[in-house]
Structures are given as structure tokens and as C-alpha cells.
N, C-alpha and C positions, 0 to 999 in steps of 0.2 A: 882672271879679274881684269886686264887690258882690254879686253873684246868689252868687258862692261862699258867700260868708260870711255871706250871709243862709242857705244851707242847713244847712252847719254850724253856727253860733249857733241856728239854730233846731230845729236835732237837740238840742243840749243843753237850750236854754228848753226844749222838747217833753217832757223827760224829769223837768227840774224843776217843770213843772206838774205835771206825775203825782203829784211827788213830794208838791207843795204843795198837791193838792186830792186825795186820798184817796177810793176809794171807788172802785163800780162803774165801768167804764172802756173805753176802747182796751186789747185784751187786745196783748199784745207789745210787743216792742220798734219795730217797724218802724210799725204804725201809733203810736203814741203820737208818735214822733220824724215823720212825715207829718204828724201835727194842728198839731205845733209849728211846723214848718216854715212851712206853712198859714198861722197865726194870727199867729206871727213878721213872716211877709213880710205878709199884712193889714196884721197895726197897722204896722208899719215905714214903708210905702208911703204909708199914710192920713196920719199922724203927719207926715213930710216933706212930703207933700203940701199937704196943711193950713197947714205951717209952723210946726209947733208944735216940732221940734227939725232939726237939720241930721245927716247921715254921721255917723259916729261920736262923736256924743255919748253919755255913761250915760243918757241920757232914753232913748233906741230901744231899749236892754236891756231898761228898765222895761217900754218898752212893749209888747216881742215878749212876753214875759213875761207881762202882761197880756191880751195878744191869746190866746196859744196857752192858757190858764187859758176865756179865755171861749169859744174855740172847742172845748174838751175837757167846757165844762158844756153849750153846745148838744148834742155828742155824744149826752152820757147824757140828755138831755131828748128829742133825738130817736129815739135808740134803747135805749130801755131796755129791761132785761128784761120778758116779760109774765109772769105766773103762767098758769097751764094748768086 
């Protein structure tokens, strides 16, 4: 059931990083909510791992939040548009 709810919390993170870093991007809805997901379960993983918070604390919100933001700026660093 954790794997659930890291996909769903991280469909939403995924869409509020969108929301909260603007600009050139994951075009749709399906990848943007994959980035989150993605970046969600990262930091999630890493974060508990580490031990820096437990299961359902507000800290893993933060952190999926944080993760799916920094894996939406690798994105556009690594694919950005070129000029022609």
C-alpha cells in the first residue's frame, strides 16, 4: 500500500511543481505527474533512508516536493529546447 501512495501523492507533488517552477517544461499532464512521481519516490526513499524523517510525516511531503521540483529543473537542463 506505500508504493500506492507514493504514486498518487507524487501525481499531485508532480503537478504542483509544475505549478511552482514555471516555465519551459514536461509538456502534459502524464509526464509532469511521471517526473513527480519519479522525484517524489527519490527523495522519499533517500529521506527515510538516511533517516532524516519516518512514513508519514509532513517532512516526506516536503521532501517529495522538493525532489519532483529538482528533478523537473534536471529535465529542462537536460532537454531543453535548441534554436535552429
Amino acid at each position: 500500500m506505500p508504493i500506492v501512495w507514493t504514486i498518487l501523492i507524487g501525481g499531485g507533488v508532480g503537478l504542483a511543481a509544475r505549478l511552482l517552477a514555471p516555465g519551459t517544461g514536461p509538456d502534459g499532464f502524464l509526464r509532469s505527474a511521471a517526473l513527480g512521481i519519479a522525484g517524489s519516490a527519490l527523495a522519499t526513499y533517500v529521506g527515510q533512508f538516511l533517516g532524516w524523517y519516518q512514513a508519514g510525516q509532513p517532512a516526506g511531503l516536503v521532501a517529495g516536493l522538493l525532489g519532483a521540483i529538482g528533478l523537473l529543473a534536471a529535465y529542462r537542463v537536460l532537454f531543453k529546447p535548441r534554436p535552429y
